[in-house]
C-alpha positions in Angstrom: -29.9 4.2 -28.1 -29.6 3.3 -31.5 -28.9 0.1 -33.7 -26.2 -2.2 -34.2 -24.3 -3.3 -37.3 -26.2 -1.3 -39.0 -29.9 -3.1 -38.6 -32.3 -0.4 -36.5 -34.0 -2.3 -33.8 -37.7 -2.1 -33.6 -39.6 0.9 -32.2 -41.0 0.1 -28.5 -43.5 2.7 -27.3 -45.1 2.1 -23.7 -48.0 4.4 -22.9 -47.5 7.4 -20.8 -45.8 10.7 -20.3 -42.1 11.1 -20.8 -41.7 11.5 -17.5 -43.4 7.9 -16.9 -40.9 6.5 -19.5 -37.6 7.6 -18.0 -39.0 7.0 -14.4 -35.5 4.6 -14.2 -33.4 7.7 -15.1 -35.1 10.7 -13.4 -35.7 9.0 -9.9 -32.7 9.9 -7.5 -30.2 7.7 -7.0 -30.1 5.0 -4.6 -28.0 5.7 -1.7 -26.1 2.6 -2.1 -25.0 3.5 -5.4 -23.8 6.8 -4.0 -22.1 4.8 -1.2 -20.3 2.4 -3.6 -19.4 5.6 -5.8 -17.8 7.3 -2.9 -15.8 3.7 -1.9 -14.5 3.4 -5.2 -13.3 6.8 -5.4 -11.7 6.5 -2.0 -9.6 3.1 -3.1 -8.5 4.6 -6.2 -7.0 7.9 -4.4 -5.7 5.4 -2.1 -3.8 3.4 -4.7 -2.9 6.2 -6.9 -1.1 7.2 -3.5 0.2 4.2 -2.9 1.8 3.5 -6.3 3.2 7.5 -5.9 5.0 6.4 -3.0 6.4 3.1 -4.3 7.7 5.1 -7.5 9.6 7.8 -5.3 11.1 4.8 -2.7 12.0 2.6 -5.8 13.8 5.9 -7.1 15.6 6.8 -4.1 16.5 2.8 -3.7 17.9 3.1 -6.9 19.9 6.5 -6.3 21.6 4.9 -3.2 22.4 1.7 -5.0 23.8 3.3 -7.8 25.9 5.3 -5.5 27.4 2.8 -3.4 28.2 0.1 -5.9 32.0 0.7 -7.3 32.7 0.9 -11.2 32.3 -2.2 -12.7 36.2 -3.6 -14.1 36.1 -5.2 -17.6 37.4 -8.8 -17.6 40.7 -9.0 -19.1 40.8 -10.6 -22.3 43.7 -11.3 -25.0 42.9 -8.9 -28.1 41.4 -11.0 -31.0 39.8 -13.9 -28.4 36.4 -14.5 -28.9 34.3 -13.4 -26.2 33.3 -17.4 -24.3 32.7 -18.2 -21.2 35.5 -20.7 -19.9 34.6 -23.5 -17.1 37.6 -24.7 -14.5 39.6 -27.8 -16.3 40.3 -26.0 -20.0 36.8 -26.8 -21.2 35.0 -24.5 -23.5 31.1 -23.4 -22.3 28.7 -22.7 -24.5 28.7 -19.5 -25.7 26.1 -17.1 -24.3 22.5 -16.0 -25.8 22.8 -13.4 -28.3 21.5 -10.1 -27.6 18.5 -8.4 -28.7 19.2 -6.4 -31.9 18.2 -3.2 -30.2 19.8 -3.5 -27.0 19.1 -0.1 -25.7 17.2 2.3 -23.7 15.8 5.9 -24.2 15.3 7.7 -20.9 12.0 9.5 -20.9 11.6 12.4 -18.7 7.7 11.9 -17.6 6.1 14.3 -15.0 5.4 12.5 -11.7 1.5 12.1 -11.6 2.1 10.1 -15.0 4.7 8.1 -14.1 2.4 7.2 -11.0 -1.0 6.6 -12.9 0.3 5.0 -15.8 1.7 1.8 -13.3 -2.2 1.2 -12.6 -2.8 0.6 -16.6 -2.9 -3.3 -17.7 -1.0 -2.8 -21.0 2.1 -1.2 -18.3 2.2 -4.5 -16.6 2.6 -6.4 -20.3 5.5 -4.5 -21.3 7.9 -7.4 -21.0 6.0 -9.7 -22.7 5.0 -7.6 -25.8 9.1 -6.3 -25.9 9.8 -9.7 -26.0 7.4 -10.8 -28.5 8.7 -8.1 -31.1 12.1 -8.6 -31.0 14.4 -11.1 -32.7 13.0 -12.7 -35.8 8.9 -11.7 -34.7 8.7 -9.1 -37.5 4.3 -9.1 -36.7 2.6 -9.2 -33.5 -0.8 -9.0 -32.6 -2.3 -7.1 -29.4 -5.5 -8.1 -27.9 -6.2 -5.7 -25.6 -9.6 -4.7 -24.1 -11.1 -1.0 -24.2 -9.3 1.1 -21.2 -6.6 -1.0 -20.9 -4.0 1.9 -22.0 -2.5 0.5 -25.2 -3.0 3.1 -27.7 -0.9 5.4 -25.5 1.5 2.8 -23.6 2.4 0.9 -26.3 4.0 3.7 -28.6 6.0 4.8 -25.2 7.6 1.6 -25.0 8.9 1.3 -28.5 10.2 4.7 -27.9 11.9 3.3 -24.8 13.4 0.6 -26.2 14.9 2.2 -28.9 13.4 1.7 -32.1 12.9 4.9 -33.4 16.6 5.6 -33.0 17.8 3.2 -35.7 21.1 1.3 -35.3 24.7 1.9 -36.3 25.6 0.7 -40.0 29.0 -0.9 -40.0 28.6 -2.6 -43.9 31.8 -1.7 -45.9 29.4 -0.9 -49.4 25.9 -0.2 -47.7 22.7 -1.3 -49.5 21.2 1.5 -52.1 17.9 0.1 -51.0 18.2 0.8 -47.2 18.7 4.6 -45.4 22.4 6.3 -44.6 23.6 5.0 -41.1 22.7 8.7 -39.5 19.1 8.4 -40.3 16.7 7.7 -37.4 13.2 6.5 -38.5 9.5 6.5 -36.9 7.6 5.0 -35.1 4.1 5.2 -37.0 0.9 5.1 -35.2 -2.6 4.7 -37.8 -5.8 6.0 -36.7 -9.0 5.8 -38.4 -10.1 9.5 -37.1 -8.1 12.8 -37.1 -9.8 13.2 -33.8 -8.5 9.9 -32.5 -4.8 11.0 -34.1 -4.9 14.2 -32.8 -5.9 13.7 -29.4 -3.6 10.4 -28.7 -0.4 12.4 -29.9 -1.1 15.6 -27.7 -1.5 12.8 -24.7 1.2 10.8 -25.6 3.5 14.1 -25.9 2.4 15.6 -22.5 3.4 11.8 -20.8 6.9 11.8 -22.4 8.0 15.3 -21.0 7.8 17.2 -24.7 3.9 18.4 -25.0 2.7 20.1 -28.1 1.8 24.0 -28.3 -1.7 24.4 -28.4 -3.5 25.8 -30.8 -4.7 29.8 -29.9 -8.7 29.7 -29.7 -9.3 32.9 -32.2 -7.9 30.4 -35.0 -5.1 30.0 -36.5 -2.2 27.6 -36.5 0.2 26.4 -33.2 3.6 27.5 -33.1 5.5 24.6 -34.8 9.2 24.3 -34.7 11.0 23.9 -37.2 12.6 21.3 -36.6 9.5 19.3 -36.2 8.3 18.2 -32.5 9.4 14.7 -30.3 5.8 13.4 -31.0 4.2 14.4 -33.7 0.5 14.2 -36.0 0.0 14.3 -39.5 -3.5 14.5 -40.5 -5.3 15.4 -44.4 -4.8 19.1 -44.8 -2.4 19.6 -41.2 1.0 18.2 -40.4 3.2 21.1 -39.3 4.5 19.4 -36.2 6.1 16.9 -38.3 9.8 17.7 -39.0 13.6 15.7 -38.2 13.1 15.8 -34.7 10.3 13.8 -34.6 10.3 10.1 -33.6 6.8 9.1 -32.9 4.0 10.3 -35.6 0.2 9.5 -35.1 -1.8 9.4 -38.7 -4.7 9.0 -40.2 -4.8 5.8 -42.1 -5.0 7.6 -45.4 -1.8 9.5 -44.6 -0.2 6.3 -44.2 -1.2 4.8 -47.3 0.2 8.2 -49.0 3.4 7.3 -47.3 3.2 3.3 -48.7 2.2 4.9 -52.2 5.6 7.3 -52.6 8.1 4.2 -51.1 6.5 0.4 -50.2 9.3 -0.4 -48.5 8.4 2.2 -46.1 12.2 2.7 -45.1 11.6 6.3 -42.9 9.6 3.6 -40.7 10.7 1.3 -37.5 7.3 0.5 -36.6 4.3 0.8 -38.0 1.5 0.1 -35.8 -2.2 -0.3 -37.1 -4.5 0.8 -34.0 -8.4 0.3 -33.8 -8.2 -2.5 -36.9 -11.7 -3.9 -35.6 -13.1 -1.3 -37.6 -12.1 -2.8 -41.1 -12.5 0.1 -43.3 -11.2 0.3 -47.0 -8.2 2.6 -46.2 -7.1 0.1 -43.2 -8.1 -3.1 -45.7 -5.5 -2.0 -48.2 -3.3 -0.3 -45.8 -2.9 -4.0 -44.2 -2.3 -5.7 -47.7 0.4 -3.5 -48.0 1.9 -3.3 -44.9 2.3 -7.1 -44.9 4.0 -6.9 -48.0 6.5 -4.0 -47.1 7.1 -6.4 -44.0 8.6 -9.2 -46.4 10.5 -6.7 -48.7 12.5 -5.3 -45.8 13.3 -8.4 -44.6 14.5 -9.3 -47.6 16.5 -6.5 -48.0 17.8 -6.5 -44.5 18.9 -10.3 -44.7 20.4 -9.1 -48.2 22.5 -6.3 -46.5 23.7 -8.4 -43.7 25.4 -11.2 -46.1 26.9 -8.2 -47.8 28.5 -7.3 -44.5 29.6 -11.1 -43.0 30.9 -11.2 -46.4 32.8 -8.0 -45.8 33.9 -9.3 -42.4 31.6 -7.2 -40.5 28.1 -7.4 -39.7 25.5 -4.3 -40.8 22.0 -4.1 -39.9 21.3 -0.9 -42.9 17.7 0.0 -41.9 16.6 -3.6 -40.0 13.5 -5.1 -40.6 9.8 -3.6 -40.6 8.0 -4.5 -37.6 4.0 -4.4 -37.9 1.8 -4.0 -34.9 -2.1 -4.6 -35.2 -3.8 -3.5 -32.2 -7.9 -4.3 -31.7 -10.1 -5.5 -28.9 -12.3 -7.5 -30.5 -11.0 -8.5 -33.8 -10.2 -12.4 -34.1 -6.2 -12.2 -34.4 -6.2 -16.1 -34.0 -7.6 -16.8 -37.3 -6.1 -13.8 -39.2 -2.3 -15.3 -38.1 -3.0 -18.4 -39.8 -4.1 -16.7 -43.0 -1.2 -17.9 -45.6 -1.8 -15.1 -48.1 -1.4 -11.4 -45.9 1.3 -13.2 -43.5 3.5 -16.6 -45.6 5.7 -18.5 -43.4 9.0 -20.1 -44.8 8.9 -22.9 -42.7 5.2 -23.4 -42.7 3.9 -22.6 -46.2 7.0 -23.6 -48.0 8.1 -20.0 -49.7 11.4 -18.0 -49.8 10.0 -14.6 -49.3 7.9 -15.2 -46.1 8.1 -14.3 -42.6 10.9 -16.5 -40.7 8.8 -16.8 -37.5 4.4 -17.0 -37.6 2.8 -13.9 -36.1 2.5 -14.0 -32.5 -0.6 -12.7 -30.5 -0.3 -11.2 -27.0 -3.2 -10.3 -24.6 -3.7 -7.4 -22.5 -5.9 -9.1 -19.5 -8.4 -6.3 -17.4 -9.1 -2.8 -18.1 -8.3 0.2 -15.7 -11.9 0.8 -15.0 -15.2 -1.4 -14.1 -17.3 -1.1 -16.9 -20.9 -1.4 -16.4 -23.6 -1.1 -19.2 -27.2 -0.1 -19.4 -29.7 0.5 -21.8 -33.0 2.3 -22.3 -36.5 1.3 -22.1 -37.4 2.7 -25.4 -36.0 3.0 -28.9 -36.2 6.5 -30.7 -38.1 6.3 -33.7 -37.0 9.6 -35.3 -33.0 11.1 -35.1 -34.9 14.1 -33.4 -36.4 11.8 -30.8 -32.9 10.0 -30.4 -30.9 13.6 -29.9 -33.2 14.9 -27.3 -33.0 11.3 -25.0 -29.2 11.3 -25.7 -29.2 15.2 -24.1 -31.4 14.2 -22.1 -29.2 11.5 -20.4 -25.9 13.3 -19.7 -27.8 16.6 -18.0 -29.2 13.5 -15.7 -25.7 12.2 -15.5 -24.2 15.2 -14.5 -26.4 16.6 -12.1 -27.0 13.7 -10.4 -24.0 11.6 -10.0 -20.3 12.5 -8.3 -17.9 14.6 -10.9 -16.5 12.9 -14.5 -16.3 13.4 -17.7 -19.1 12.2 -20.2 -18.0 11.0 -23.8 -21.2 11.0 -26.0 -20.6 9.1 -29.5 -22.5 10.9 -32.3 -22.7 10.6 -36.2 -21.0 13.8 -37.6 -20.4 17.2 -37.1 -23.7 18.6 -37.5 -25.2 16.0 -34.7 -22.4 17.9 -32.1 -23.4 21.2 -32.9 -27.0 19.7 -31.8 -26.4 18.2 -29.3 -24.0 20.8 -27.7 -27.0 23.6 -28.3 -29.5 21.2 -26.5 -27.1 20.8 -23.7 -26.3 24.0 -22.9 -29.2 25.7 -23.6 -31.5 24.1 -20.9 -29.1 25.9 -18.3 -29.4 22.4 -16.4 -25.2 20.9 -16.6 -23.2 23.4 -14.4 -20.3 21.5 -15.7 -18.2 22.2 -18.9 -19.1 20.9 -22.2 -16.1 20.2 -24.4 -16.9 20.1 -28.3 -14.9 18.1 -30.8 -15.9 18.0 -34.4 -14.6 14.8 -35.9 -14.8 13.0 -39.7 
């Protein structure tokens, strides 16, 4: 409907009445589209069924298993012996593979209809890989995933899951000033470039784990926060009540998030950081990179620091662990922004002492939960009046005419959704529900 990259495309005008021009649009729909609406619809009940049954016999397996197997005995070992594997004969095996540093896992209680829709999301079927790829010495990752393919909500789950928001014990016997007390569980931080976008992934995100948000009363006013803060959590310019020392996942705007580098770089209230949408390349996400790429090599520094302290001791500590940095986009070009030697030094390959000990890693997210399919119109608006009355024009077609859905229109500010949502629901044509959401 409109331009791209910022270049209008040229006016094209074909003679007629607007009625000839959107002949495309107001003709009714081809019974064979209606037919392969209906199919797909039918397979996806079908496999949303499917995948609610595997989840429940999987369960159950589970139950039974658990039940019948006996208590597991530890294997008797002298007090003091270090813990190897011994082969027949005397000889000593090798010793086994470490384990990860955050060997653990959070139980989340999700309702059952989430648990069952969220196995049909691509980024679900990843979760090994990306797990893997963050842990250890990968202290930045890069995730390629396409539009619908669920990783702006899955992705913060699983971190959750797997325990980094739930820091790790501190056994050094004089514990770094620089790194947090033992008892202090840190965040998992999610960036946003929208409060819309923040707001509306962390009510999601909080409804799948099992601990949704209050709403907010429609006369005005603010939700009933607790005290305490909530599970999942939003902090946005101007609102972040929710926030408190129960909270373990926070979704931000990206200037929030730079506030939060400006009062301590090392960002040590922080597990995770994860920079979502970074396609977009705006100032606040430009800097807020820069800096997150250099708290990434301070807090390794600082954790290496702590844990010499503590072999030196004769224990090991881990203090606050290092920062791990997530950039999540569909289309940006990871591949060449890895290699760049000034936002991401490697020790081994760019010859420096404080530099990441392994090169980023990049992991795709293959598919998308949905067929996408795209159109466009005959004609090009030449005024923003023209362009509003097509665009309302559209979804009342869309809605009357094809099976039930939601329509997401994109528009330029606040004062364009008031518009739009006037047009829409003054022409009495949508008997469905128009939702409203004024954004930055």
């Amino acid at each position: 409907l409109g331009g791209m990259g910022g270049m209008p495309l040229p006016s094209v005008r074909k003679q007629g009445s607007e009625r000839e021009r959107d002949r495309d649009f107001d003709s009714e729909p081809a019974p064979a589209l209606l037919a392969a609406v209906d199919q797909a619809t039918a397979r996806k009940a079908a496999v949303e069924a499917q995948a609610v049954q595997a989840a429940a016999a999987q369960a159950e397996r589970t139950k039974t298993a658990a039940a019948a197997q006996p208590p597991a005995q530890p294997a008797a070992r002298a007090p003091g012996a270090p813990p190897l594997m011994r082969k027949k004969g005397g000889k000593q095996a090798a010793k086994p593979a470490a384990p990860r540093a955050r060997a653990r896992h959070i139980p989340l209680s999700r309702p059952a209809e989430v648990e069952a829709s969220r196995l049909l999301l691509p980024a679900v079927a990843e979760e090994g890989a990306l797990l893997d790829a963050i842990s250890g010495e990968a202290d930045v990752l890069f995730v390629d995933g396409q539009t619908g393919s669920g990783k702006s909500t899955q992705l913060p789950q699983m971190l959750l899951e797997a325990g980094y928001s739930h820091g790790r014990p501190d056994t050094l016997p004089h514990p770094d000033p620089l790194l947090p007390p033992p008892d202090r569980r840190q965040l998992i931080i999610v960036t946003q470039p929208r409060r819309v976008a923040a707001l509306a992934l962390a009510r999601r995100v909080a409804y799948e784990v099992g601990h949704a948000l209050p709403e907010v009363p429609s006369h005005g006013g603010s939700a009933q926060w607790r005290k305490e803060g909530h599970y999942i959590a939003y902090a946005v310019r101007g609102d972040a009540g929710s926030l408190g020392a129960e909270t373990r996942v926070l979704f931000c705007t990206e200037g929030v998030a730079l506030q939060m580098l400006r009062t301590d770089l090392l960002l040590r209230q922080a597990a995770v950081l994860v920079l979502d949408e970074a396609h977009e390349r705006s100032l606040n996400l430009e800097l807020l990179l820069a800096l997150a790429s250099r708290s990434v090599l301070l807090r390794r520094t600082a954790f290496e620091q702590a844990q010499a302290k503590g072999v030196q001791g004769g224990k090991q500590g881990a203090g606050a662990g290092p920062l791990k940095l997530l950039v999540m986009s569909a289309t940006l070009e990871f591949d060449k922004l890895a290699k760049d030697a000034r936002l991401f030094p490697v020790r081994a390959r760019d010859g420096v002492a404080l530099g990441l000990m392994q090169a980023p890693l990049v992991v795709s997210i293959p598919g998308r939960q949905h067929k996408v399919a795209v159109h466009f119109a005959r004609t090009t608006p030449a005024s923003a009046e023209e362009l509003d009355a097509l665009a309302a024009r559209r979804v009342q077609q869309i809605a009357s005419r094809l099976p039930p859905g939601g329509i997401l229109l994109f528009t330029t500010g606040a004062r364009e959704v008031h518009s739009l949502v006037s047009r829409i629901c003054g022409s009495g044509r949508p008997r469905r529900e128009v939702l409203e959401e004024e954004g930055e």
